[in-house]
MDTraj code that builds the backbone (N, CA, C; nanometers):
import mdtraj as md
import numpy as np

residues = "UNK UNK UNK UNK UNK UNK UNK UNK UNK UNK UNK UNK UNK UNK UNK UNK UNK UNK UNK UNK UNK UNK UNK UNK UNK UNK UNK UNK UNK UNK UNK UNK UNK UNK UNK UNK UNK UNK UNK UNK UNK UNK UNK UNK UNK UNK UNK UNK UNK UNK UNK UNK UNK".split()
xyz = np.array([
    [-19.1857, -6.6453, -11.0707],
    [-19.1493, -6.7261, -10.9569],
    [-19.2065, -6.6670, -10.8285],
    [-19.2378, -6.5377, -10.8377],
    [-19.2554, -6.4661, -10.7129],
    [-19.4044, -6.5419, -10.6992],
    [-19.4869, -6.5364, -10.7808],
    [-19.6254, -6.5990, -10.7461],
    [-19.6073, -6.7254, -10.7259],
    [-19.5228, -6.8138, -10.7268],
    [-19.5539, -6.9466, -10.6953],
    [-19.4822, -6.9451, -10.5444],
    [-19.3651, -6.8978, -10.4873],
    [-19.3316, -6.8818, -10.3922],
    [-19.4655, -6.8283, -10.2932],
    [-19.4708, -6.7265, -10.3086],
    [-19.5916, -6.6636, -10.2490],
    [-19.6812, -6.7244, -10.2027],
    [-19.7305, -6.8403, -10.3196],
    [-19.8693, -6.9132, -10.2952],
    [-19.7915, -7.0168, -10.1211],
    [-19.6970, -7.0816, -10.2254],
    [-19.6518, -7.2058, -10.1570],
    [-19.6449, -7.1599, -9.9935],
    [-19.5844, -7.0608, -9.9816],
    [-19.5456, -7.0199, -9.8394],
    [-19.6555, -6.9908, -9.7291],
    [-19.7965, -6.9354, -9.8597],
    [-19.9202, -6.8597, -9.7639],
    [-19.9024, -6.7109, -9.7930],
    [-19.8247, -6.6373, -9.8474],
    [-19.7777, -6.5071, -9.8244],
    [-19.9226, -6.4019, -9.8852],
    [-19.9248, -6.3142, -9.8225],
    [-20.0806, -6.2517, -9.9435],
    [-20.0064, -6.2104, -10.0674],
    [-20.0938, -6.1730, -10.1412],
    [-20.0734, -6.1729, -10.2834],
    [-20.0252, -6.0419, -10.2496],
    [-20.1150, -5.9123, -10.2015],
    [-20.0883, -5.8173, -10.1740],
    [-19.9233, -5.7618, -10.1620],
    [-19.8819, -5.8565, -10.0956],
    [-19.7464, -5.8509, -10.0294],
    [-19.6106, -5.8618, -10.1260],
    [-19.6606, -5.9238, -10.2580],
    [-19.5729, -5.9274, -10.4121],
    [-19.5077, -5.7956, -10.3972],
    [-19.5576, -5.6852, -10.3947],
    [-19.4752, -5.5957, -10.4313],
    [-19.3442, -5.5619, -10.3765],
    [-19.3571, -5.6414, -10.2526],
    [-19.2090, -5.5704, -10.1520],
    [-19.0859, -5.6632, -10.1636],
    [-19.1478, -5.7871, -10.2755],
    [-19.0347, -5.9201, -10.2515],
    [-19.0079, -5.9692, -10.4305],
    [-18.8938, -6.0242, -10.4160],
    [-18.8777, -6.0584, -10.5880],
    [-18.7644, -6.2083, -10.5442],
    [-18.8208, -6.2935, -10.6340],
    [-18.7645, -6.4132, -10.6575],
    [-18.7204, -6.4373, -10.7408],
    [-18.5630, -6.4147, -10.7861],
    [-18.4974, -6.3885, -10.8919],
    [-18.4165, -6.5421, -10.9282],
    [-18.4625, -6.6300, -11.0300],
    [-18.4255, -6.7549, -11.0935],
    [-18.3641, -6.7601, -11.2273],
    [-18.2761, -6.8224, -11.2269],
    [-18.2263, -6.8692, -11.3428],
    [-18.3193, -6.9889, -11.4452],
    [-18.3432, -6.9050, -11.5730],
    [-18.4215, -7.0257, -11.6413],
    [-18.3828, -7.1583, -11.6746],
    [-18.4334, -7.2878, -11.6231],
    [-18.4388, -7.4107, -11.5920],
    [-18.3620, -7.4308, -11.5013],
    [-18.3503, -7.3735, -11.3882],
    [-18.3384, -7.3990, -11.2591],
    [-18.4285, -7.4577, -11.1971],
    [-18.4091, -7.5026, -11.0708],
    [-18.5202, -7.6128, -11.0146],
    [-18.5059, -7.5037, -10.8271],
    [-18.6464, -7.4928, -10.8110],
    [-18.6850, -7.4756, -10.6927],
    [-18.7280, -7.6007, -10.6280],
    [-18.7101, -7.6305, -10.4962],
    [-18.7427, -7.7132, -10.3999],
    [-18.8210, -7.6829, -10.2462],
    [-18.9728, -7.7331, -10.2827],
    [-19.0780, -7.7030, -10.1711],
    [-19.0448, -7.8226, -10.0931],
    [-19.0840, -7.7773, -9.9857],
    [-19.1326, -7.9237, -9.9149],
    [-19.2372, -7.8984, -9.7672],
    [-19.3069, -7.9485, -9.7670],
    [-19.4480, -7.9933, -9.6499],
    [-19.3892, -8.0469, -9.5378],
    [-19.3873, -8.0260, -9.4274],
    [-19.4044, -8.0554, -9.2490],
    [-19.4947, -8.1685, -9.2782],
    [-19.4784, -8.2996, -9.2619],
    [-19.6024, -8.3828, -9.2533],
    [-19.6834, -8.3489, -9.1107],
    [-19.5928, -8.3539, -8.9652],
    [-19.6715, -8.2955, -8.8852],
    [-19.7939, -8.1666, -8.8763],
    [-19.6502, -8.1089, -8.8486],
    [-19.7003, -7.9599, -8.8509],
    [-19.7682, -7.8965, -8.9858],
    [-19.7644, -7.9203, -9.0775],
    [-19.7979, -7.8642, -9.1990],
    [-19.7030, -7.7770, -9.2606],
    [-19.6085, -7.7149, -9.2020],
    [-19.5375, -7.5997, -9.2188],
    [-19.4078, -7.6144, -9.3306],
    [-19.4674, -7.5182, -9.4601],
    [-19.3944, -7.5010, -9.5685],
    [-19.2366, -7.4504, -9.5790],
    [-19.1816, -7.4942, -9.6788],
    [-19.0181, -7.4582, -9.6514],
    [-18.9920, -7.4525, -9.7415],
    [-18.9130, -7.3188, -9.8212],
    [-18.8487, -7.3434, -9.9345],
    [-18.7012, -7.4016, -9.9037],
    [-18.6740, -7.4982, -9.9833],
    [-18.5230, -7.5769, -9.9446],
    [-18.4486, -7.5257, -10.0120],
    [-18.4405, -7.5166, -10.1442],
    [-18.3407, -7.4347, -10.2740],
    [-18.4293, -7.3805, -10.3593],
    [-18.3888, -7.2711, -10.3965],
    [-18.4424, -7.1439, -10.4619],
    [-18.3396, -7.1192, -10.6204],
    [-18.3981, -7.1656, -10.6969],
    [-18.2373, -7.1550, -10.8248],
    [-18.1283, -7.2086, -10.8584],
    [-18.1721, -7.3574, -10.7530],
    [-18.0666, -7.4487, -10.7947],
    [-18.0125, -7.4678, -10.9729],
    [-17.9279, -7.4367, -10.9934],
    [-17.8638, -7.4919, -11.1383],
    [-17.7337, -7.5944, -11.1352],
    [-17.6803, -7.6124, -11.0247],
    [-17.6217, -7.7458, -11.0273],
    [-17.6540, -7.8341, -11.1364],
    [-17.7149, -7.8952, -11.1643],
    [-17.8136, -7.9721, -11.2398],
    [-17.7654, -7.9234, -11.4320],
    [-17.7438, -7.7776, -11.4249],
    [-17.7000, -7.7516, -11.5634],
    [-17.5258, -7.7644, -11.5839],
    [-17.4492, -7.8205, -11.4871],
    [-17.3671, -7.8099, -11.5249],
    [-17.2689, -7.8878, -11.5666],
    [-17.3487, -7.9993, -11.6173],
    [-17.2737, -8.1254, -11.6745],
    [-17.2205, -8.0961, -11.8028],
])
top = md.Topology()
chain = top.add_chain()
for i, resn in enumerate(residues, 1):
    res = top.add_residue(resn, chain, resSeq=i)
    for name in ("N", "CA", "C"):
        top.add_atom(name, md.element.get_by_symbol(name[0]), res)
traj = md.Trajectory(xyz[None], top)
């Protein structure tokens, strides 16, 4: 997860080592795009709501 965060945000790759994105498997992350501005946002990070029906 850490590499897809990373990408999404712009972050350098370099920079992996100091950060960890810790998810629950089949959890759902949520990106989303600035149509203006361009500017990336992670909205939810590990949502599992979703598993708990």
């Amino acid at each position: 997860m850490a590499f897809v965060v990373a990408h999404w945000i712009g972050m350098p790759i370099q920079s992996l080592g100091q950060v960890n994105f810790r998810v629950s498997p089949g959890s759902i992350t949520t990106v989303r795009e600035d149509d203006y501005f361009h500017s990336r946002q992670v909205v939810s990070l590990g949502d599992t709501r979703h598993l708990e029906h």
